[in-house]
C-alpha positions in Angstrom: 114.0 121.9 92.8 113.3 121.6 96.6 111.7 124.2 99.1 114.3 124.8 101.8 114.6 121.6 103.9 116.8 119.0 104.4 117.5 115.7 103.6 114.5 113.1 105.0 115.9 110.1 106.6 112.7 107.3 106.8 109.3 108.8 107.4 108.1 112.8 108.4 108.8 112.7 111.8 111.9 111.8 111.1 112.3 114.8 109.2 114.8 117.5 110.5 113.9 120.5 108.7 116.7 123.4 107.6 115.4 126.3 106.5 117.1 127.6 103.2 118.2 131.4 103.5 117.2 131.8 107.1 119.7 134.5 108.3 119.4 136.2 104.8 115.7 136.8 104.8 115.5 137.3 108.5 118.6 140.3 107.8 115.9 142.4 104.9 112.8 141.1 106.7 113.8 142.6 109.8 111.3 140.9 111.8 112.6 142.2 114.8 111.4 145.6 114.3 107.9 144.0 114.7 105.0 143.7 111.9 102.8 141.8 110.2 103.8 139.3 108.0 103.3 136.1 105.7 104.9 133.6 104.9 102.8 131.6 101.6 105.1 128.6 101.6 104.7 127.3 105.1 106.3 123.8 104.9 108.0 122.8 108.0 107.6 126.7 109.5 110.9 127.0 110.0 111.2 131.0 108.6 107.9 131.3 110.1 109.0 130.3 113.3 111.8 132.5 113.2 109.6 135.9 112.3 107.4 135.2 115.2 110.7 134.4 118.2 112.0 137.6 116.3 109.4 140.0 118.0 107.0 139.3 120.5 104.2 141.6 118.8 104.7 140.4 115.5 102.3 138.4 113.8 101.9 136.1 110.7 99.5 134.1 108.0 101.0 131.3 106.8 99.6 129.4 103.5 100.1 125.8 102.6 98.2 123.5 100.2 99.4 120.2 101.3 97.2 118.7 103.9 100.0 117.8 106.5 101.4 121.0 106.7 98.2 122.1 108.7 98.1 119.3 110.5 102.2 120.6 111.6 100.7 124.2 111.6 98.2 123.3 114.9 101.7 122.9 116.7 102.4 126.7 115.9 99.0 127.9 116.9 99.0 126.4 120.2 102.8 128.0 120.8 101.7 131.2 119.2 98.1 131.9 119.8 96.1 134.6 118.1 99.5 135.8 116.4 99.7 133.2 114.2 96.9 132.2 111.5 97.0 129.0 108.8 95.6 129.3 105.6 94.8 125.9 104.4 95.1 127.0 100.8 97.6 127.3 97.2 99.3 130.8 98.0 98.0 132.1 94.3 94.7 132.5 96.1 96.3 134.7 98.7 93.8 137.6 97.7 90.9 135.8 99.4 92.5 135.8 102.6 94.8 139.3 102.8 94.2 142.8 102.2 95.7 145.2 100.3 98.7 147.3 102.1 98.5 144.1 105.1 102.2 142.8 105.5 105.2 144.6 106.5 107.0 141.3 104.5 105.9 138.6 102.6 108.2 135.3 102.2 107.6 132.7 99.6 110.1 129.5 99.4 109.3 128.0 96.8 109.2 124.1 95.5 109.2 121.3 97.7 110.2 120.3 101.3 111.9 117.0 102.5 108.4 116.5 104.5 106.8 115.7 101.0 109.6 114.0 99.4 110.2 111.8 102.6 106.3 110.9 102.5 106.1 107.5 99.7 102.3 107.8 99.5 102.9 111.4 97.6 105.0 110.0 94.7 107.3 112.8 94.8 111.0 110.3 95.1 111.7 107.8 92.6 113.8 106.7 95.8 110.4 105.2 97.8 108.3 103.4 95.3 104.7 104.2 95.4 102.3 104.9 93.3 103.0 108.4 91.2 101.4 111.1 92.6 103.2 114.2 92.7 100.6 116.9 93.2 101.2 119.4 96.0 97.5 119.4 96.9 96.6 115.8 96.6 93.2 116.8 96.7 92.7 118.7 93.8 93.8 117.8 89.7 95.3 114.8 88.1 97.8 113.0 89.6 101.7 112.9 87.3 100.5 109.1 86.5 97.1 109.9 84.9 99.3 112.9 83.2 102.2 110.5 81.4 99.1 108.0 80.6 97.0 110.9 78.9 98.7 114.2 78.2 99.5 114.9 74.3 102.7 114.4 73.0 102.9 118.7 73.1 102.5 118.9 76.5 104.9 115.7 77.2 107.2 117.8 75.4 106.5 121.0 77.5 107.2 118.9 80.5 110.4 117.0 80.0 112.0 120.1 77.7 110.8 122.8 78.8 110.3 122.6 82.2 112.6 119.8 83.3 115.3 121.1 80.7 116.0 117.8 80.0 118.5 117.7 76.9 117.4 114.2 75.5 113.6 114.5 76.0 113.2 113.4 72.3 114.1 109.7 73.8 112.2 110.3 77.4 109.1 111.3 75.6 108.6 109.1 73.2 109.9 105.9 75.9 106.7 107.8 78.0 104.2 107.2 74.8 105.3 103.5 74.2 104.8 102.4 78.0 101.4 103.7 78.0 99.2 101.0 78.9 101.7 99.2 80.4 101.7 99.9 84.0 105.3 101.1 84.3 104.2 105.1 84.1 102.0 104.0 87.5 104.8 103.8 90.1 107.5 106.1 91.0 110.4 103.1 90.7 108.9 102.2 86.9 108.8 105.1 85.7 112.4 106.3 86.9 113.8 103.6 85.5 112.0 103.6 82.7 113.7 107.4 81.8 116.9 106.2 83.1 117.3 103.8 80.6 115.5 105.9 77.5 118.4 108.4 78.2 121.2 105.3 78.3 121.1 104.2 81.7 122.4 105.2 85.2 126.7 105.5 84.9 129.2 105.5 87.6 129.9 108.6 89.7 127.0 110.4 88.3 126.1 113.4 90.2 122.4 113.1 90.2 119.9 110.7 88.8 118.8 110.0 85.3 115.1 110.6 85.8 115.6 113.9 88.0 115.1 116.3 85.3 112.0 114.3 83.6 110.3 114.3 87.2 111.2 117.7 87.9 109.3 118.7 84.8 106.1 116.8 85.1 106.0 117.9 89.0 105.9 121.3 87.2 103.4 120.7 84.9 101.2 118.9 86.4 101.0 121.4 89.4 101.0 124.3 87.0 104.1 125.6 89.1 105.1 128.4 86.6 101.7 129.7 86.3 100.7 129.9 89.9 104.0 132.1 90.7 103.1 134.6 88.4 100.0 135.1 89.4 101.0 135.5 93.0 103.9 137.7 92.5 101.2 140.9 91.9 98.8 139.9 94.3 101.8 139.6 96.9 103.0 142.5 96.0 99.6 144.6 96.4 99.2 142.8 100.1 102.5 144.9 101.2 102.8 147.7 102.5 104.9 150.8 101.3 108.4 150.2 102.5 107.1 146.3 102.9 109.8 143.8 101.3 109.1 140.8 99.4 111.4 137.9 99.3 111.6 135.0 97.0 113.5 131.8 97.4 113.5 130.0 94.3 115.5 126.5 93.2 114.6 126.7 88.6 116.2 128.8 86.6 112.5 129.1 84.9 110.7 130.3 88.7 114.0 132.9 88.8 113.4 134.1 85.4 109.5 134.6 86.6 110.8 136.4 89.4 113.8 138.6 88.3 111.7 140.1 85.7 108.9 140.9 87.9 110.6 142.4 90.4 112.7 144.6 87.7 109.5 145.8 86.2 108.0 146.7 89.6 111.3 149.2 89.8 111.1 150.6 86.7 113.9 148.2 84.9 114.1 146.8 81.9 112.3 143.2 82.3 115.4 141.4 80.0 118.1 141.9 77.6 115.3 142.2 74.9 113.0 144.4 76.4 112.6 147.7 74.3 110.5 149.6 76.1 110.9 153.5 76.7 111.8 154.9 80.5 108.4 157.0 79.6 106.6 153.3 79.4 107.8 151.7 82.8 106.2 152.7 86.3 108.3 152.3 89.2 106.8 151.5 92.4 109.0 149.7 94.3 113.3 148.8 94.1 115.4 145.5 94.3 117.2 145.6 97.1 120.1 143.6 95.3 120.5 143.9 91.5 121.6 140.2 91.6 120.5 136.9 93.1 121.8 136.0 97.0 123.5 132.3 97.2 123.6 130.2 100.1 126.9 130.1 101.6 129.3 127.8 101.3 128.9 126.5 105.1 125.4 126.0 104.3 125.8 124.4 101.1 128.0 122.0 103.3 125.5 121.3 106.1 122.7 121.3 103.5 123.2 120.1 100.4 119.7 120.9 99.4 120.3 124.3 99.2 122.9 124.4 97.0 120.1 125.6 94.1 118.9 127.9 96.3 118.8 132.2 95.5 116.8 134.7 97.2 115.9 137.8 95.3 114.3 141.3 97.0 111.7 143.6 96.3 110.9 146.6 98.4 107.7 148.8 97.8 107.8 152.1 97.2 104.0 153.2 96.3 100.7 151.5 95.0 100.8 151.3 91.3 97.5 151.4 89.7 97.9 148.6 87.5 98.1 145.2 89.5 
């Protein structure tokens, strides 16, 4: 799962950065019509870039929780001034620093960017070996290391099944719980090979690595990925404005499940197939803009592989419901 960037090539400056979706959210953002807007995944501040070119009135918070994204954010408020304001925080806090009714649009890209992965010291890529890190905000929680040394088997399992849908995480998990104490779950390199071979090694001509899945999964866990996104999907959602859009770029099936159903509940649909609720039950207060999921196109796929995983879903508010 990655957050709309491209591929790093040696360190972050090196980094070009692509921003997933950019003419798709820009065309039901409108930006050029002026507004206020966020963007809660900042990253590189490539779509934030774009929303503030778009309109010379418009403005825009951005919200980060990885330290070096400020650091690239002091760039944008020298170009930009007074129009552009950092918020050195995880965007499900986004209530302590908006209002209700504040933002014409609201963009969250979710994931991670190539700035993070290209960075060895964050222990994102089993491709730099470093010590195993993998938190977003390296200044708050337990790092994925402490995690595969301590967590309980149930929450291994969570992680490598659930989360990184990882069909032999019998044999990953149980690899994890015998190479405790070992020092091999300490470093990115270790512990990627150490999955690779629990799930029979890396083969010829495969199409991604062995240990992607497993990694994916702890990232999520460990970051409590799945959580945060729901809890900023209403809180996002009460920041707009009526006729404001929200739009979500997500790379998991899980974070796309999170978001389809919240989005078809705000518009009065059922949330999934087994949802039994009465039409007298549901409230609807805002409407998709698409019933289904936007893809990248297949030019971008080409100059970006990245994005590939990528759909954009779209929410537009209609009125304030009273129960967010």
């Amino acid at each position: 799962m990655y957050c709309g960037a491209v591929e790093f090539v040696c360190s972050p400056s090196a980094v070009s950065h692509i921003p997933v979706l950019l003419d798709e959210c820009m065309g039901f953002l409108r930006p050029e019509q002026g507004g206020a807007f966020a963007d809660l995944t900042f990253g590189g501040g490539g779509h934030s870039r774009k929303i503030l070119d778009a309109n010379e009135e418009n403005v825009l918070m951005a919200m980060d929780c990885d330290p070096d994204a400020g650091k690239r954010a002091e760039e944008m408020a020298l170009k930009y001034g007074d129009r552009f304001r950092f918020v050195d925080s995880a965007f499900q806090n986004l209530d302590r620093s908006s209002s209700p009714e504040e933002f014409d649009g609201i963009l969250l890209d979710l994931g991670i960017s190539s700035f993070q992965l290209s960075q060895a010291s964050k222990g994102f890529s089993f491709r730099l070996d470093a010590p195993i890190d993998m938190r977003l905000d390296p200044r708050e929680g337990m790092s994925a290391a402490e995690f595969l040394e301590t967590a309980s088997r149930e929450s291994l399992v969570r992680a490598v099944r659930d989360y990184g849908e990882e069909k032999r995480w019998f044999k990953v998990v149980n690899a994890i719980l015998d190479a405790r104490g070992t020092g091999e779950l300490q470093r990115t390199l270790s512990a990627a090979n150490l999955v690779a071979k629990a799930v029979g090694g890396v083969r010829a001509r495969q199409r991604i690595h062995p240990a992607t899945k497993t990694f994916q999964g702890i990232r999520i866990a460990i970051n409590g990925e799945l959580e945060s996104l729901a809890t900023v999907l209403p809180k996002a959602f009460h920041s707009l404005k009526v006729g404001g859009v929200l739009a979500v770029i997500s790379f998991h099936s899980l974070e796309d499940r999170i978001v389809k159903r919240f989005m078809r509940k705000m518009s009065g649909r059922p949330e999934h197939r087994g949802d039994k609720s009465f039409m007298d039950e549901r409230v609807c207060v805002a409407e998709m803009i698409k019933s289904k999921a936007i893809f990248p196109s297949k030019n971008e796929v080409l100059s970006n592989p990245k994005s590939r995983s990528a759909r954009l879903r779209l929410l537009r508010k209609k009125s304030s419901p009273r129960f967010l």
